[in-house]
C-alpha positions in Angstrom: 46.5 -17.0 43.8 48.8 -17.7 46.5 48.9 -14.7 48.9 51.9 -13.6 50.7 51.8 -10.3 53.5 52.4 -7.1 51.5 50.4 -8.2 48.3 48.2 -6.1 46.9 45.5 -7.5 44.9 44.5 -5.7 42.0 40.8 -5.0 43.9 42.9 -3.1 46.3 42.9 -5.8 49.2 46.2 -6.4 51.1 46.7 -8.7 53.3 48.1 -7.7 56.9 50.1 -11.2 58.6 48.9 -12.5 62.1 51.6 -11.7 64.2 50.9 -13.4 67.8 52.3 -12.9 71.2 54.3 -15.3 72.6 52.0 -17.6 74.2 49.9 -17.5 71.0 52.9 -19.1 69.1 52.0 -22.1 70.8 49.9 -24.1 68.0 48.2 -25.4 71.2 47.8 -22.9 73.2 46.2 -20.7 70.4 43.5 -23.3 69.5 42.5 -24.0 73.1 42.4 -20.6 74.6 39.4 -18.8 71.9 37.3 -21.8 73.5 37.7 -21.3 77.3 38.8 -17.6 77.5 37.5 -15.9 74.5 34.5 -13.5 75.9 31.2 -14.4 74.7 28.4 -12.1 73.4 25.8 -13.1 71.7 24.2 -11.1 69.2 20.3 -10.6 68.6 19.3 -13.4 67.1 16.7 -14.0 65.3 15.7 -18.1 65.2 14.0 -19.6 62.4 13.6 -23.1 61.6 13.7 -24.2 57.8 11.9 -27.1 56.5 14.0 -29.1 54.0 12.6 -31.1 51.0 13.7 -34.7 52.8 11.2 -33.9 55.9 13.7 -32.6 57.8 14.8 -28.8 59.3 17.5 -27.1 61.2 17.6 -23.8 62.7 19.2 -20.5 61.5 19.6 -18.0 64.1 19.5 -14.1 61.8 20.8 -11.0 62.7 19.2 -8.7 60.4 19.4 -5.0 59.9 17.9 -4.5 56.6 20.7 -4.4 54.5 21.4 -5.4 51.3 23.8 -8.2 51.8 23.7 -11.0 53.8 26.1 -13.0 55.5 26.1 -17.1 55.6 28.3 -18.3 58.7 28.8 -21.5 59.0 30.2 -23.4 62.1 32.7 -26.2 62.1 32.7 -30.0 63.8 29.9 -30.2 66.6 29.6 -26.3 67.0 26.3 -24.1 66.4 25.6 -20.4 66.4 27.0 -19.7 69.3 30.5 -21.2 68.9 32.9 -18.7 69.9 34.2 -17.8 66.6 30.7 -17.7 65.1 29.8 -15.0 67.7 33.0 -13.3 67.4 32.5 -12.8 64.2 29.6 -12.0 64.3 30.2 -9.3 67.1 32.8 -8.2 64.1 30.4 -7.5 61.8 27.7 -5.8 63.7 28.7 -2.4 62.7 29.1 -3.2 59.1 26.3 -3.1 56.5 25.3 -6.7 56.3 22.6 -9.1 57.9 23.7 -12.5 59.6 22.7 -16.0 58.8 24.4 -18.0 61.0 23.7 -21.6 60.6 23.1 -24.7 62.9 23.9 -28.0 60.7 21.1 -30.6 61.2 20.9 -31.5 65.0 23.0 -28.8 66.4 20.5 -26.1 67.5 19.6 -28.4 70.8 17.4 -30.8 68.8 17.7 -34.0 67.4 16.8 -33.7 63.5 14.0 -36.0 62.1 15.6 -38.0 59.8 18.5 -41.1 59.6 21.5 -38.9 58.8 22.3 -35.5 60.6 25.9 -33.8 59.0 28.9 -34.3 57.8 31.9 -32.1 56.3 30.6 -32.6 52.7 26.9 -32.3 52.9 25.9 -29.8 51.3 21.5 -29.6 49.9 21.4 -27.4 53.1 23.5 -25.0 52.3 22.5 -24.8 48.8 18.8 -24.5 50.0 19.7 -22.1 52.3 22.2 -19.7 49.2 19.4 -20.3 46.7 16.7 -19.0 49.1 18.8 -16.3 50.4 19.7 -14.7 47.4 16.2 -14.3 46.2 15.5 -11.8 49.4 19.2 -10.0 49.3 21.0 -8.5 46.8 24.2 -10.0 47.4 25.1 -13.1 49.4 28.4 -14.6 51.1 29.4 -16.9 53.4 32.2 -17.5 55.9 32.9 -21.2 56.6 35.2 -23.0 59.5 36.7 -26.3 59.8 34.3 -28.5 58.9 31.8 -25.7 57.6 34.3 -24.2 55.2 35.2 -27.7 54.1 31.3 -27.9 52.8 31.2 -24.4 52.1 34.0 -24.7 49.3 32.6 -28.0 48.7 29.4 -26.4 47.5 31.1 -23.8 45.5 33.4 -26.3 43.6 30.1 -28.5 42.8 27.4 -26.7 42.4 25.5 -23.7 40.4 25.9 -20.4 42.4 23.3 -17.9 42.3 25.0 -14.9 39.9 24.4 -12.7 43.4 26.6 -14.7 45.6 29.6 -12.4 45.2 32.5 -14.1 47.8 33.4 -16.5 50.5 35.9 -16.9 53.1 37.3 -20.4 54.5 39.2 -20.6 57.5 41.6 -23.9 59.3 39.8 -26.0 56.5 40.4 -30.2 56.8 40.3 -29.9 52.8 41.9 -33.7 52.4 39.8 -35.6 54.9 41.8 -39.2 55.4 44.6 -37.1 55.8 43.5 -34.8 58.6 41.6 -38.0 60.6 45.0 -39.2 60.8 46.3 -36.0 61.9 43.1 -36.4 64.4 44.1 -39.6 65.6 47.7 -38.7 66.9 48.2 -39.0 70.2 49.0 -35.1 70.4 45.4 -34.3 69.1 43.6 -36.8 71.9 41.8 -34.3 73.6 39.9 -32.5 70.7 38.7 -36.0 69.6 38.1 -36.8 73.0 35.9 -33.8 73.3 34.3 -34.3 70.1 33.6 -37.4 70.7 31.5 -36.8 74.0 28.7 -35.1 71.4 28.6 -37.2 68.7 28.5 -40.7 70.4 25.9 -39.2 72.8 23.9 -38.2 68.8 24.6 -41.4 67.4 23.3 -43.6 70.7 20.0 -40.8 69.9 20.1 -41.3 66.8 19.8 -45.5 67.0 17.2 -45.1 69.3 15.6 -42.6 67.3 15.1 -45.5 64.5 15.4 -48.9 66.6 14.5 -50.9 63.9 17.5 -49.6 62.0 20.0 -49.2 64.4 21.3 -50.8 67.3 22.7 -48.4 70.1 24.6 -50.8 72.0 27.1 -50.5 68.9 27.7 -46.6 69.2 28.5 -46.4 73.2 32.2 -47.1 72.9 33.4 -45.7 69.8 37.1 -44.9 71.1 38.3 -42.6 67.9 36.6 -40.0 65.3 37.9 -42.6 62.4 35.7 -45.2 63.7 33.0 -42.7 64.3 32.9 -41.8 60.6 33.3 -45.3 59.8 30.2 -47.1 62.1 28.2 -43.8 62.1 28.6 -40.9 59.8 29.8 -43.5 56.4 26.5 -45.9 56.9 24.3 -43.4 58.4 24.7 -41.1 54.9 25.2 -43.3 52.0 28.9 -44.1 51.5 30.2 -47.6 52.0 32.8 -47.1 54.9 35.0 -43.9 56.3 37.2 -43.8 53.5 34.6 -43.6 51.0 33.0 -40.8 52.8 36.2 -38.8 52.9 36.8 -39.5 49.3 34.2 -38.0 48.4 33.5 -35.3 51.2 36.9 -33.9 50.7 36.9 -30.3 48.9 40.7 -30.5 48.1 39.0 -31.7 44.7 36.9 -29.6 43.8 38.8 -26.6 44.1 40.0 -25.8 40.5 35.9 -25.4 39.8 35.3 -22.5 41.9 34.5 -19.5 40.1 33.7 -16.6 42.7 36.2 -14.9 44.4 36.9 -16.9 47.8 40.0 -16.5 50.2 41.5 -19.4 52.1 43.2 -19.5 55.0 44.6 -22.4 57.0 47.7 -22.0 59.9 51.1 -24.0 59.2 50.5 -24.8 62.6 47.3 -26.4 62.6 47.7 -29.7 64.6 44.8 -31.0 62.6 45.5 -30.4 58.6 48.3 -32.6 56.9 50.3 -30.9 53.8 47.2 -32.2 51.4 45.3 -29.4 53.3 47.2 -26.8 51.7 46.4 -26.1 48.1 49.6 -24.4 46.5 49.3 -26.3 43.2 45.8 -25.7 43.2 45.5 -22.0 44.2 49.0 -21.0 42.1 47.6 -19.9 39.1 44.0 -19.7 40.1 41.9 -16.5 39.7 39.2 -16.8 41.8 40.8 -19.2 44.6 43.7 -17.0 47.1 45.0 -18.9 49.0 47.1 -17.7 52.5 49.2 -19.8 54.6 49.6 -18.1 58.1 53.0 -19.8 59.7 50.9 -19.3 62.9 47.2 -19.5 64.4 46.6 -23.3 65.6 43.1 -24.7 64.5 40.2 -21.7 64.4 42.2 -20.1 66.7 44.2 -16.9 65.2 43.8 -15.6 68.7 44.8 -12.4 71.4 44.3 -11.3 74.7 42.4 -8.8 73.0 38.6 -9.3 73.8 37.5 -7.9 70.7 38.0 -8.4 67.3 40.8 -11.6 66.5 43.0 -11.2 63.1 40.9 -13.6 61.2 37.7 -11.6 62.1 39.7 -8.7 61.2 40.8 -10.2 57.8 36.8 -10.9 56.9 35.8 -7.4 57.1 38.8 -5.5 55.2 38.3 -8.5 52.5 34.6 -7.8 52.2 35.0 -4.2 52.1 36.6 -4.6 49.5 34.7 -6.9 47.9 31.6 -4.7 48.1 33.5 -1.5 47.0 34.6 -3.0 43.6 31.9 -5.3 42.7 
């Protein structure tokens, strides 16, 4: 279902619109600020690390409260835990009845992972380890995803079996056609987020080839100049897909979509500098009934942001949608 400000769903749920300030109608401006102004507080985590099946691990970091329900948060592109829209989130939800999982993707917790890959926007035997354990401990599982994380996270729930228990996700500023957003990346307008990305993951991948030597050669990954040729020398070959394209043909969720069965809500900004129109599934989501699907005119990339130091409007949106989620199900 598409959702426009006004409609009620037939759980109850109505969506309020992000109305922004001025300087927040800046596209710009709205992604940029969150990340150097937003205030910071870190909740009480909990770390534990998780060994995987293929030798490897990564970190969760848990807020729980014994509750019932627990809450999957996943961050996007070269963030972790404390990402400001993780902790925002999180801060969000700490007076609502649910436990936090929020998730560092393989070697983003502060340590390298064992193994020859790390992430990428479509892996997804982590998060499926993580659901499957999860809701074997709680009686009712979610998951919120960003960016990168809620391309895997409706990734996962287009291609895989979900446990009867998970009951709902949300998905925000999702690159859900990846070739399409790396050449949105690669405009000259988006330079600086690549640029900043950029300074993590080549520093990973020159880690990574001296991690296995024999494999890799280093000297190859110090002057990769755009995320394109990233995915293309390090995150295709590194993962098992023949070249970039490959990788985002078959990382994209855009595709997977029309299999999701559990009630999930979308949300990506008109204004996001880093989706193209194959980001936004109207066809898709039209006559859908368990994809909704919002299109805020404003909000940038993750950024749905305020002067206010508390809660933003997408943090607001995720507890009045699973309220109601938990009310009627």
């Amino acid at each position: 279902m598409i959702l426009q400000p006004g409609l009620v769903l037939p759980n109850g749920f109505e969506l309020q619109p992000y109305k922004p300030s001025l300087l927040f109608k800046n596209h710009h401006f709205n992604t940029m600020f969150p990340y150097g102004f937003r205030r910071r507080v870190h909740p009480p985590y909990t770390r534990e690390r998780w060994e995987t099946p293929d030798g490897d691990f990564f970190d969760l970091d848990f807020v729980k409260k014994d509750c019932d329900t627990v809450i999957v948060l996943l961050h996007g592109l070269e963030g972790s835990s404390s990402s400001q829209y993780i902790l925002g989130v999180s801060r969000a939800l700490a007076n609502q009845p649910y436990d936090l999982c929020a998730v560092n993707h393989r070697s983003c917790s502060g340590e390298l992972n064992r193994t020859l890959g790390f992430y990428h926007s479509g892996f997804t035997s982590d998060l499926a380890q993580i659901v499957e354990t999860l809701s074997r401990k709680y009686s009712k599982v979610a998951a919120i995803g960003y960016s990168l994380g809620g391309n895997m996270l409706l990734k996962y729930l287009g291609t895989h079996a979900v446990p009867v228990n998970f009951y709902t996700a949300l998905a925000f500023s999702v690159p859900a056609h990846l070739s399409s957003s790396a050449v949105m990346l690669n405009h000259w307008t988006n330079r600086p987020y690549a640029v900043q990305f950029l300074k993590t993951l080549n520093k990973k991948a020159v880690a990574k080839a001296k991690q296995f030597p024999e494999i890799l050669d280093y000297r190859q990954f110090e002057k990769i100049a755009t995320l394109y040729e990233f995915d293309n020398k390090v995150t295709a070959p590194l993962h098992g897909f023949s070249d970039a394209e490959d990788y985002y043909a078959q990382s994209s969720s855009a595709q997977f979509l029309q299999n999701i069965q559990v009630p999930t809500l979308l949300v990506n900004a008109l204004d996001d500098s880093f989706l193209a129109p194959p980001c936004f599934p109207y066809e898709v989501a039209h006559d859908h009934p368990s994809l909704h699907f919002y299109a805020s005119p404003k909000g940038g990339h993750v950024g749905f942001a305020s002067f206010d130091s508390t809660n933003y409007w997408s943090d607001n949106l995720v507890i009045s949608w699973l309220t109601q989620l938990k009310i009627t199900n």
